[in-house]
N, C-alpha and C positions, 0 to 999 in steps of 0.2 A: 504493500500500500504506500503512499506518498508519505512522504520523511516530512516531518511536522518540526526539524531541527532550524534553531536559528539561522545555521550555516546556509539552508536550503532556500529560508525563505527570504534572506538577504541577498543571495543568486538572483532569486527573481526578482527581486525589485531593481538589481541594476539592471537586468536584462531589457526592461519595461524603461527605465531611461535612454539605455543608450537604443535601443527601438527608438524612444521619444527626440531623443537625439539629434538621429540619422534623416528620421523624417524632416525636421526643422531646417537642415545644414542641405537636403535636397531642395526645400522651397526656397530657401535664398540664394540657391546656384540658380535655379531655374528665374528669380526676380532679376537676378543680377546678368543673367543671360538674355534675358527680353531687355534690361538698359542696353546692354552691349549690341544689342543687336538695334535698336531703336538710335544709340549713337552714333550708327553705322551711316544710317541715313541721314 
């Protein structure tokens, strides 16, 4: 059954950040990619 250890459930909570993360650091490539591209013109 699932490990109910602090170890385990501290894993998951960075895992859930750096998810959160990754997402964030994708939408400001992709902001920063429409100015670059918007600069272009």
């Amino acid at each position: 059954m699932g490990d109910r250890s602090p170890k385990s459930n501290q894993k998951k909570s960075t895992q859930k950040q750096s998810k959160a993360s990754s997402a964030d650091q994708k939408k400001k490539q992709a902001v920063a990619a429409k100015q670059a591209a918007g600069n272009k013109k």
